[in-house]
C-alpha positions as CSV (number, residue, x, y, z in Angstrom):
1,X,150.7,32.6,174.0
2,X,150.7,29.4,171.8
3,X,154.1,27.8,171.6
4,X,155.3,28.4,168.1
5,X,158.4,25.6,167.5
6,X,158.4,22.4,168.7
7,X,161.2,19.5,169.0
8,X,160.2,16.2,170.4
9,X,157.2,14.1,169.8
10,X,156.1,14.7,173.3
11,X,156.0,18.4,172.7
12,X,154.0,17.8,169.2
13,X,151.0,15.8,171.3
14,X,151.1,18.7,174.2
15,X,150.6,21.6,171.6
16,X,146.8,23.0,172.6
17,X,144.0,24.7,170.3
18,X,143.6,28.2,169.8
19,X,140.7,30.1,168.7
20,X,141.9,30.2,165.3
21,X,144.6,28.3,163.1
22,X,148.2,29.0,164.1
23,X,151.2,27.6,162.7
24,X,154.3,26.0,164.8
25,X,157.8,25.7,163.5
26,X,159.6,22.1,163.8
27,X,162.7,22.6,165.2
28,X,164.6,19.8,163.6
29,X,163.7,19.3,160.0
30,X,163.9,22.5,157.8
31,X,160.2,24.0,156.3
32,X,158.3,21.6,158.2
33,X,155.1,23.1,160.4
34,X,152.3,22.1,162.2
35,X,149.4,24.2,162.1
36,X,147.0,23.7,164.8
37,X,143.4,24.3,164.0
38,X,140.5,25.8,166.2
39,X,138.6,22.8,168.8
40,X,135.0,22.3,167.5
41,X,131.9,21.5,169.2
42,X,133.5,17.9,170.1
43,X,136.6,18.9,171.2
44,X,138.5,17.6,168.9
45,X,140.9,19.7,167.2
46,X,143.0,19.2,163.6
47,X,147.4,19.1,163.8
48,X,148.2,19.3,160.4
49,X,151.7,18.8,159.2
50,X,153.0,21.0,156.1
51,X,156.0,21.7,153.9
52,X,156.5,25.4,153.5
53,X,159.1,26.1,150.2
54,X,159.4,27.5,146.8
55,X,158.6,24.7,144.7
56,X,159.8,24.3,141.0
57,X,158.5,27.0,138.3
58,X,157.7,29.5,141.6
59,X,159.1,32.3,142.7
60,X,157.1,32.4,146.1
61,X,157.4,29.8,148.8
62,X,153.6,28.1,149.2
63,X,152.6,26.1,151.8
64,X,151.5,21.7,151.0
65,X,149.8,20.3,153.9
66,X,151.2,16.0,154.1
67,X,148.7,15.1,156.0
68,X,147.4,14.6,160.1
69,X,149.3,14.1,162.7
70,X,149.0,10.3,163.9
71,X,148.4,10.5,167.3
72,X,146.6,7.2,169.2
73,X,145.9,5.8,166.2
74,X,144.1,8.0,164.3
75,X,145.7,10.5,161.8
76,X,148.1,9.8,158.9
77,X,151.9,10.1,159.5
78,X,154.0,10.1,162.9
79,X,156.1,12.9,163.4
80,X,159.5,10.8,161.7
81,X,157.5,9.7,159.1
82,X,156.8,13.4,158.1
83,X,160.4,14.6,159.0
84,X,161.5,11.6,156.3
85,X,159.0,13.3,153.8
86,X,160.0,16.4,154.0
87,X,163.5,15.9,153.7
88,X,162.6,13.8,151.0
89,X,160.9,16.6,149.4
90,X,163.7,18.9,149.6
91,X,166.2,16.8,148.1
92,X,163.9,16.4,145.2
93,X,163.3,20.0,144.6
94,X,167.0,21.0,144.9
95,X,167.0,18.6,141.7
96,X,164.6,20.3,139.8
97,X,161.6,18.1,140.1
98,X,158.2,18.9,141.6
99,X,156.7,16.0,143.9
100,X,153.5,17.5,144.1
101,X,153.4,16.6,139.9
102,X,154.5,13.4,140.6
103,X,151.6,12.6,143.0
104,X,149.4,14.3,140.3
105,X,150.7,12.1,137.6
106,X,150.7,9.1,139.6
107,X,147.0,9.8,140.8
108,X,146.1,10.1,137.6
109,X,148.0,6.8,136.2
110,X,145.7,5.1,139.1
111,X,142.7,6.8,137.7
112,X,143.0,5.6,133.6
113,X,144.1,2.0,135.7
114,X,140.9,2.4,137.5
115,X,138.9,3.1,134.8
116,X,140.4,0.6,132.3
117,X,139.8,-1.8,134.7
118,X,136.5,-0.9,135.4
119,X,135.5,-0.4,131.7
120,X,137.4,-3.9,131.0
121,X,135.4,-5.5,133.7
122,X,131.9,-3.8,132.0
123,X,133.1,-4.9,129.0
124,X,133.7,-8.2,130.0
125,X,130.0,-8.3,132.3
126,X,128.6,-7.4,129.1
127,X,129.4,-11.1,127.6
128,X,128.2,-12.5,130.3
129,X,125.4,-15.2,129.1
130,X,123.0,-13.3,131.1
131,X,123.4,-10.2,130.1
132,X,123.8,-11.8,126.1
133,X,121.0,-13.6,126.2
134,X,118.7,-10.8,127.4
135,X,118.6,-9.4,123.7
136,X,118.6,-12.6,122.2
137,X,114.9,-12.9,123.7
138,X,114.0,-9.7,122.2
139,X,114.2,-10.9,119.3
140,X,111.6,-14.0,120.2
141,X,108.7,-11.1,120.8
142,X,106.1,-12.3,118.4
143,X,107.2,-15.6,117.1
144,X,104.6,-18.6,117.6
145,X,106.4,-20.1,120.3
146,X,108.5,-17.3,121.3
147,X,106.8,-17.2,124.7
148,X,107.5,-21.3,125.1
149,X,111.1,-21.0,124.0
150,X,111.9,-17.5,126.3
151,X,110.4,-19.8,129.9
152,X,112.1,-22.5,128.6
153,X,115.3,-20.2,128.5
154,X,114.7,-18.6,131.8
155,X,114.4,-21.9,133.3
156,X,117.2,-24.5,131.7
157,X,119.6,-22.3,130.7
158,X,120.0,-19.2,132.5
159,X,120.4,-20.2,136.0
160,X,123.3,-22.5,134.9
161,X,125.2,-20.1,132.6
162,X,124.3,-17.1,133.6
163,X,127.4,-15.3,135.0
164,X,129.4,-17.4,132.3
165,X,131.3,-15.1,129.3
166,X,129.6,-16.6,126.0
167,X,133.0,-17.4,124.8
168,X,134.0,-19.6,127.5
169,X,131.0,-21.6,127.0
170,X,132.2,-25.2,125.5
171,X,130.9,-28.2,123.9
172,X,131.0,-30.2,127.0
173,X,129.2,-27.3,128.9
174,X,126.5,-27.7,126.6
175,X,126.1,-31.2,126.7
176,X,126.4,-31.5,130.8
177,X,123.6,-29.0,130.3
178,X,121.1,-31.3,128.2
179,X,122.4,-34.3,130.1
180,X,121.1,-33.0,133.5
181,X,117.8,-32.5,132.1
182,X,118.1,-36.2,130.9
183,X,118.6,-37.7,133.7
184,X,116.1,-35.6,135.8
185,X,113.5,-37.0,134.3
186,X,112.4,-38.9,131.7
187,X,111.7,-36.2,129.1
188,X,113.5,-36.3,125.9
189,X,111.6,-34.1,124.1
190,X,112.0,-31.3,126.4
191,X,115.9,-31.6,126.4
192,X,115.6,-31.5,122.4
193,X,113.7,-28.4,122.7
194,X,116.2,-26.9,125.5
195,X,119.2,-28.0,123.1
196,X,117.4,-26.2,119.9
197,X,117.2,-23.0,122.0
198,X,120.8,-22.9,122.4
199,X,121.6,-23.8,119.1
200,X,119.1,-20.8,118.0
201,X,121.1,-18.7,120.7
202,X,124.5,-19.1,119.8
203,X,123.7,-18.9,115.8
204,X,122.0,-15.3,116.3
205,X,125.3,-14.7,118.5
206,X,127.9,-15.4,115.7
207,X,125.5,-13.0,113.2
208,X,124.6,-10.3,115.8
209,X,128.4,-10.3,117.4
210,X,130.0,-10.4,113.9
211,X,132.6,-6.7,113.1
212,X,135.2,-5.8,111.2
213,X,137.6,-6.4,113.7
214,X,135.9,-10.1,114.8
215,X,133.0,-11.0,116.9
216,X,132.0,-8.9,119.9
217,X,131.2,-11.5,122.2
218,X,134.5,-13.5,121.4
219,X,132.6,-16.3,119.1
220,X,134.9,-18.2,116.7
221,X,132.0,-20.8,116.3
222,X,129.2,-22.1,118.1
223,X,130.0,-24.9,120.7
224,X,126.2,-26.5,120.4
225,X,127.0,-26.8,116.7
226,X,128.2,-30.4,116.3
227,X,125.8,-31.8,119.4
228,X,123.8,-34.4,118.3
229,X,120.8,-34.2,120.4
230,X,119.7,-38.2,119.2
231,X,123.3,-39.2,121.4
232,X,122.1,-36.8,124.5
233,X,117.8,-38.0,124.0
234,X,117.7,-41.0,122.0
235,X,115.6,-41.3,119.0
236,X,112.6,-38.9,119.0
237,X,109.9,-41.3,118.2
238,X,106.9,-39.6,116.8
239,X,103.6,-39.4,118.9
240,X,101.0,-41.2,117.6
241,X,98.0,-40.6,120.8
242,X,94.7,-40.7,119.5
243,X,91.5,-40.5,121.8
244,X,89.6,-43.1,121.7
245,X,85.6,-43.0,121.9
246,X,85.8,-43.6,125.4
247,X,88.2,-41.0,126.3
248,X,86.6,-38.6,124.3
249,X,83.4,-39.2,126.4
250,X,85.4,-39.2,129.9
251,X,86.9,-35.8,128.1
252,X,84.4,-33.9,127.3
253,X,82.7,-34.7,130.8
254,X,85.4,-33.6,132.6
255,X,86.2,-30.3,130.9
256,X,82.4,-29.9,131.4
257,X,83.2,-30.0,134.9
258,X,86.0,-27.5,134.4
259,X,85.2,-23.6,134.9
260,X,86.5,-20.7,132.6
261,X,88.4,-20.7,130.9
262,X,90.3,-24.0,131.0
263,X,87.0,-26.1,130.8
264,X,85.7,-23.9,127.5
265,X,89.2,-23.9,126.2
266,X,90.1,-27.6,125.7
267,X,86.3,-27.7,124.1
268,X,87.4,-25.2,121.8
269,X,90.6,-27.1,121.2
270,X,89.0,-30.5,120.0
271,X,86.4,-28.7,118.2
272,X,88.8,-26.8,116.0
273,X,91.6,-28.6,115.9
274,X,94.1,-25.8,116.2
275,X,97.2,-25.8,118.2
276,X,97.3,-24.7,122.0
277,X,98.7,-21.2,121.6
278,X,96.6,-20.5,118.4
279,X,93.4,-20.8,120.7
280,X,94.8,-20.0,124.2
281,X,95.7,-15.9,122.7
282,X,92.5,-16.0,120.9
283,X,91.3,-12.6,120.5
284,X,87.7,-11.7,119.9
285,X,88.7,-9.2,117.2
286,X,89.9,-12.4,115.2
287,X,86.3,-13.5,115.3
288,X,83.8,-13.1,113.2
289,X,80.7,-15.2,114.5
290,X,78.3,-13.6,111.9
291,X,80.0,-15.3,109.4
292,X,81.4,-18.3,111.4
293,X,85.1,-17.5,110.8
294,X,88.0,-17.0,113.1
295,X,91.1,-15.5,111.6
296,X,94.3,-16.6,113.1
297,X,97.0,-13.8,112.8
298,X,100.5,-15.1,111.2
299,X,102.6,-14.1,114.6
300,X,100.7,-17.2,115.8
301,X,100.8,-19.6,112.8
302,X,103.0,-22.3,112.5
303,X,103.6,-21.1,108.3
304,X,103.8,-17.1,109.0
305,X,100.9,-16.6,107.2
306,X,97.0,-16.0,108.1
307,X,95.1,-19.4,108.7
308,X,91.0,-19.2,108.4
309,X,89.4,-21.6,111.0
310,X,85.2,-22.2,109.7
311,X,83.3,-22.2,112.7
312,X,81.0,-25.0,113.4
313,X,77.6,-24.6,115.2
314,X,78.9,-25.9,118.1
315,X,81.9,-23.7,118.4
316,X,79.7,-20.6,117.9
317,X,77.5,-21.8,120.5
318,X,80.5,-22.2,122.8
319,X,82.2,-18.7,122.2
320,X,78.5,-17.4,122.5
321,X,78.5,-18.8,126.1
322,X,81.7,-17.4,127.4
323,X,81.7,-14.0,129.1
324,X,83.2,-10.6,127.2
325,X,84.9,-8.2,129.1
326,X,84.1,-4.2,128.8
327,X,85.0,-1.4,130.1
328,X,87.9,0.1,132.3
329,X,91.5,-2.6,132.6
330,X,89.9,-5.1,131.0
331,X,91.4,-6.9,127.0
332,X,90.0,-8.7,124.6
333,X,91.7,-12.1,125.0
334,X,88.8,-15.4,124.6
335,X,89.8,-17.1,127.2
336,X,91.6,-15.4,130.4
337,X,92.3,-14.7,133.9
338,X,92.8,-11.5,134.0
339,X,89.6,-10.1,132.6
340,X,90.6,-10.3,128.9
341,X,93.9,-8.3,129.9
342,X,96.2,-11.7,129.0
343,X,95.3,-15.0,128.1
344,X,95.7,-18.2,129.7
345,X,98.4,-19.3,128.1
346,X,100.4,-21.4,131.0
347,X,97.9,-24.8,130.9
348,X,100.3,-27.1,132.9
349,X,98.1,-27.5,136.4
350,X,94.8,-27.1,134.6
351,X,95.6,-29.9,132.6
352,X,97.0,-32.2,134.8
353,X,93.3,-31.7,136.9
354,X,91.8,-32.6,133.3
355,X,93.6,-35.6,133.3
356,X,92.5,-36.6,137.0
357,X,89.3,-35.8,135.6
358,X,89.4,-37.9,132.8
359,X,90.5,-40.9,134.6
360,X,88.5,-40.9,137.2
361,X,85.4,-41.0,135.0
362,X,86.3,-43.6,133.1
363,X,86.6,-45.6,136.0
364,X,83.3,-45.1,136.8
365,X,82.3,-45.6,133.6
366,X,84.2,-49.4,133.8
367,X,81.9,-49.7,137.0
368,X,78.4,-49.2,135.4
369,X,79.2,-51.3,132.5
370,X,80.8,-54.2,134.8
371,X,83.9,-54.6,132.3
372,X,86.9,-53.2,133.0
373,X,88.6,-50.8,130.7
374,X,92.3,-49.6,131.0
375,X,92.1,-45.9,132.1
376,X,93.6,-42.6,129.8
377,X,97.0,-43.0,129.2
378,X,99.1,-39.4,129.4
379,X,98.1,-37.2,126.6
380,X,99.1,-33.8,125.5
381,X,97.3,-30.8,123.9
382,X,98.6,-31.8,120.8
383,X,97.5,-35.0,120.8
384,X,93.4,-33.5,120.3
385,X,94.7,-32.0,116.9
386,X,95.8,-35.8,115.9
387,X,93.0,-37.0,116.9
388,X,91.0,-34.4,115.0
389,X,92.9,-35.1,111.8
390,X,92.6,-38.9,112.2
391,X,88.3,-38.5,113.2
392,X,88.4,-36.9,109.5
393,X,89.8,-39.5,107.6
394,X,87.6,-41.7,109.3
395,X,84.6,-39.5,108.2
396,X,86.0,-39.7,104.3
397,X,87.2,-35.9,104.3
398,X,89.9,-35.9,101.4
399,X,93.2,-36.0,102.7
400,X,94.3,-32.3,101.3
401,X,90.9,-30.6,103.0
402,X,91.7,-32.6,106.4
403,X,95.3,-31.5,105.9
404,X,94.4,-27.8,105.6
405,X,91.7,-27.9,108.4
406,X,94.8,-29.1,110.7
407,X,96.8,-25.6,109.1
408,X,99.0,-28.4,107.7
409,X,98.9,-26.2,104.8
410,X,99.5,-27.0,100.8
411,X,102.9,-28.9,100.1
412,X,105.1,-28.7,96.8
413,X,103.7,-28.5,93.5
414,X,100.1,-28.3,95.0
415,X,101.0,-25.2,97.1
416,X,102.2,-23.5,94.0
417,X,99.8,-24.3,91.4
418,X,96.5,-24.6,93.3
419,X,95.4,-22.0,94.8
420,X,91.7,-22.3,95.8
421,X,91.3,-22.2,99.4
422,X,89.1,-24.9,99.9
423,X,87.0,-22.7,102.0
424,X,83.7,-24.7,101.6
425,X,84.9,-28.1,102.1
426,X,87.2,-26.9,105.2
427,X,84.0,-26.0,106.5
428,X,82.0,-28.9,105.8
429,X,84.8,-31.0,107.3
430,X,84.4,-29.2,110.5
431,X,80.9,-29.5,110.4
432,X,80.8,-33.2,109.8
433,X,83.4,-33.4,112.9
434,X,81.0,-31.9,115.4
435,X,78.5,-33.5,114.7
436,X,80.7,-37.0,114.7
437,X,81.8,-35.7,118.1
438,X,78.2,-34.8,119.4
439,X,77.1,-38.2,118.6
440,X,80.2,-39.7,121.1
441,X,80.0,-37.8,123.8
442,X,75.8,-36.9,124.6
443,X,74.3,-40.1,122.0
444,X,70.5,-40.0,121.7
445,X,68.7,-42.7,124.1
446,X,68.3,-45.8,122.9
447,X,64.5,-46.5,122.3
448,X,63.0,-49.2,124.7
449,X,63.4,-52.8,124.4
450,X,59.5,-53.2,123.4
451,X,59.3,-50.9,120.5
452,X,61.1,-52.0,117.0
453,X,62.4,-50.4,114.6
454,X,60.0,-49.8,111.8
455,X,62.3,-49.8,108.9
456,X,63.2,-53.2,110.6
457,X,60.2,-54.7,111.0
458,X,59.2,-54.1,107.2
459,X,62.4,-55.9,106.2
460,X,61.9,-58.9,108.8
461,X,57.9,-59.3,106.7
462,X,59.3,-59.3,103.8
463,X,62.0,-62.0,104.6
């Protein structure tokens, strides 16, 4: 028969299992038991130490089990830590108070700590910068350069302040930012850009953050605000890159070298004159070739407003020659990669093989005419649509036509009180440009040195 009291510690480790859970009396320290549990398939068995009493606000004695016996380690109390508990316990109840509430009540003061904490420390993740800036973007979907501005974001910015609480972000934080990109590289335009976008960023934070009881993400002010980005970049100096003759040639070889849709795309650039993401998301349900227009949707217009580019032969014939994509997981972007799913809007390495292109050939173009010529100096998408609007004024299109062919648009009074659209001459100006071009880059043979020029001869006779 089990042993059913118990006095010394030694006793406690040499009590056995039983087939079911019996309870043993200690000896020493009044309503304290051990009950002994059953050995399962291991062979391990459970010695359970419990205070047997009436406690507070009952009339019958119930039983509260303390916790394991500690034995080799393992288990929760040795047998004079739950002797001390016990009487503890007891003296406590003989003065009215229940410990089991108090463990209640002090679990549950750990809990509402636990969860303030946590819900602090959620609160506080949620101001993070990366978190912040996450619907910030949101709100780029479907501006013109909303696409530029969120990898420019994802790139500068985010890495460095990501885990950063908006409202610890400083002044000098933003200007170590911009200053880093300085002195990587030489590329003061880009740092103006970066700085802009977190200007734009902490604006739309003071608006969106703004409540009754102050600003959500702990913004007072914006710490970009009084950054002078001349101080961090110098003075932006305005390009002024125009293609020469010669480079136009080299170009339009080299892009003629180019497959789609890169090659076709910087074509379509020059020919037009539009900006890079205006062609590069060209849709084929902008165009209309019948009538030789291409309707550029406001999302991707620099004014928020529809822009009309007139067609000229030679950009019909090019959209005619590029492939159109049917049928099942397939788009109707121009010019794309992905079977007309998305365009090809990302023209970094593409263009950098134009320009190896273009050098290259007019190197070899030096050769053949035994004079040397300096070779293309680094230019930039943009710098086709200046040379487009300059090659107009040099073909005598009226400066408000060639304005409006760039999507320069109508300024002041003009834009108020005229309101034809300038329709026809837009698309003679593009006309006359094509043809300029056509003439530079594929001129008709020169006749042979042996035949003059009738219209010449008739003037040399009557000299």
């Amino acid at each position: 028969m089990e042993k059913r009291s118990y006095k010394t510690d030694r006793e406690l480790k040499a009590l056995k299992p039983s087939g079911k859970w019996y309870d043993v009396k200690d000896e020493q320290t009044r309503n304290l038991i051990v009950r002994v549990g059953p050995e399962n398939s291991k062979g391990e068995f459970r010695r359970t130490f419990c205070l047997v009493t009436r406690f507070p606000g009952s009339s019958n004695p119930v039983r509260h089990a303390f916790g394991e016996y500690k034995d080799s380690g393992s288990g929760d109390l040795t047998l004079e830590q739950a002797r001390a508990l016990a009487d503890e316990w007891r003296g406590k109840i003989r003065n009215g108070i229940d410990p089991r509430e108090e463990i209640r009540q002090a679990a549950e003061a750990n809990r509402k700590a636990t969860q303030d904490a946590t819900q602090e420390a959620e609160r506080a993740n949620q101001n993070a910068f990366g978190i912040v800036v996450e619907k910030y973007i949101k709100t780029l979907k479907g501006q013109r350069r909303g696409k530029v501005a969120e990898y420019e974001i994802r790139k500068e910015i985010i890495p460095v302040w990501k885990d950063k609480m908006v409202s610890e972000i400083s002044r000098f934080d933003v200007k170590e930012l911009i200053e880093a990109i300085v002195e990587r590289a030489p590329a003061g335009a880009h740092a103006r850009n970066v700085l802009g976008h977190i200007k734009a960023f902490f604006n739309w934070a003071i608006d969106d953050g703004d409540t009754r009881t102050g600003n959500k993400y702990g913004l007072e002010f914006s710490p970009a605000e009084s950054v002078k980005p001349k101080k961090l970049t110098g003075e932006k100096k305005p390009r002024l890159r125009v293609l020469s003759d010669d480079e136009l040639v080299a170009f339009w070889r080299a892009t003629g070298r180019m497959a789609y849709p890169y090659g076709p795309l910087f074509r379509f650039l020059l020919l037009t004159g539009v900006r890079k993401d205006e062609a590069a998301e060209a849709r084929w349900s902008e165009i209309d070739l019948a009538k030789r227009l291409w309707t550029v949707p406001p999302e991707r217009f620099k004014s928020d407003v529809p822009h009309l580019v007139h067609l000229s032969d030679d950009a019909v014939a090019l959209l005619e020659g590029l492939p159109r994509f049917t049928g099942k997981n397939t788009g109707d972007h121009i010019f794309s990669t992905t079977f007309g799913v998305k365009p090809s809007s990302s023209l970094g390495k593409p263009q950098e093989r134009q320009r190896k292109h273009v050098a290259n050939i007019l190197k070899a173009m030096a050769r053949r005419r035994g004079a040397p010529i300096s070779a293309a100096a680094d230019f930039h998408n943009h710098d086709l649509k200046r040379t487009v609007r300059t090659r107009l004024s040099s073909l005598k299109v009226p400066s408000n036509v060639a304005e409006m062919v760039a999507g320069h648009g109508k300024k002041g009074l003009e834009r108020t009180y005229d309101q034809y659209e300038y329709a026809d001459e837009m698309r003679d100006a593009l006309e006359k440009w094509a043809r300029k071009l056509r003439e530079i880059v594929s001129p008709p043979p020169a006749p042979p040195a042996n035949v003059t020029d009738l219209a010449i001869h008739r003037a040399r006779e009557r000299a």
